[in-house]
Structures are given as structure tokens and as C-alpha cells.
N, C-alpha and C positions, 0 to 999 in steps of 0.2 A: 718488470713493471708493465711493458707494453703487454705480454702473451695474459695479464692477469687482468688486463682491461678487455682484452681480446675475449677473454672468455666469460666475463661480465657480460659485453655486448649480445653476444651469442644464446645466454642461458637464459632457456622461455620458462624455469620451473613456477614463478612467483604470476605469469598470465593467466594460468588458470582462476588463482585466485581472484586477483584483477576483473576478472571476466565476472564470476556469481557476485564479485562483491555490487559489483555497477550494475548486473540484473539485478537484484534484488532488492537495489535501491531504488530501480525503475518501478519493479512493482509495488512495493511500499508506499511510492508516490502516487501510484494509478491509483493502488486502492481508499488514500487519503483523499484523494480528490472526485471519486466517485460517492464515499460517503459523504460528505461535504457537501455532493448537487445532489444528493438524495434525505438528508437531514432534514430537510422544511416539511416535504412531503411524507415523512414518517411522523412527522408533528405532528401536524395534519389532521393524516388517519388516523393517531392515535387519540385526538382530541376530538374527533368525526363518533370516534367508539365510545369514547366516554360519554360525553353527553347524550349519546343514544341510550347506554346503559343507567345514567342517571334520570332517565325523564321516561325510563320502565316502569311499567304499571304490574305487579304482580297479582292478581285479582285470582 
């Protein structure tokens, strides 16, 4: 029982995974919360464009 806990303790195989799972979650997060402080401003201009293109004159 001991030498089979001994070799639990020891075996990094499952870190790796460990590892991309928590980057990935980090970036996932960046990217949610960069779109999130960029949202208003995509409004915005998108509603900056519209209105431009509705109050064209095609003559």
C-alpha cells in the first residue's frame, strides 16, 4: 500500500494536462473580458456608420 502511494505521489503524468487546462482557461478569460471593455465601442462605431449611411444623399 505504502510503495503504491509512493508512486501516486511521484507520477507528474496528469501535470501537463493540469498545466494547458488552467492556460486556457486564463486565456478564455482575457479574451472575454477584453471583448466585454470593447463592446460599447463597437456599438458605437457601428451606429456612427449607420447613421452616416442613412442620411447619404445618392444624387
Amino acid at each position: 500500500m505504502y510503495r503504491l502511494l509512493d508512486c501516486f505521489t511521484c507520477d507528474e503524468s496528469g501535470a501537463v494536462t493540469v498545466d494547458w487546462v488552467v492556460l486556457t482557461a486564463a486565456i478564455v478569460g482575457l479574451t472575454v473580458m477584453i471583448a466585454t471593455a470593447m463592446q460599447d465601442e463597437a456599438v458605437a462605431g457601428s451606429d456612427s456608420i449607420s447613421s452616416y449611411m442613412t442620411n447619404y444623399s445618392f444624387d
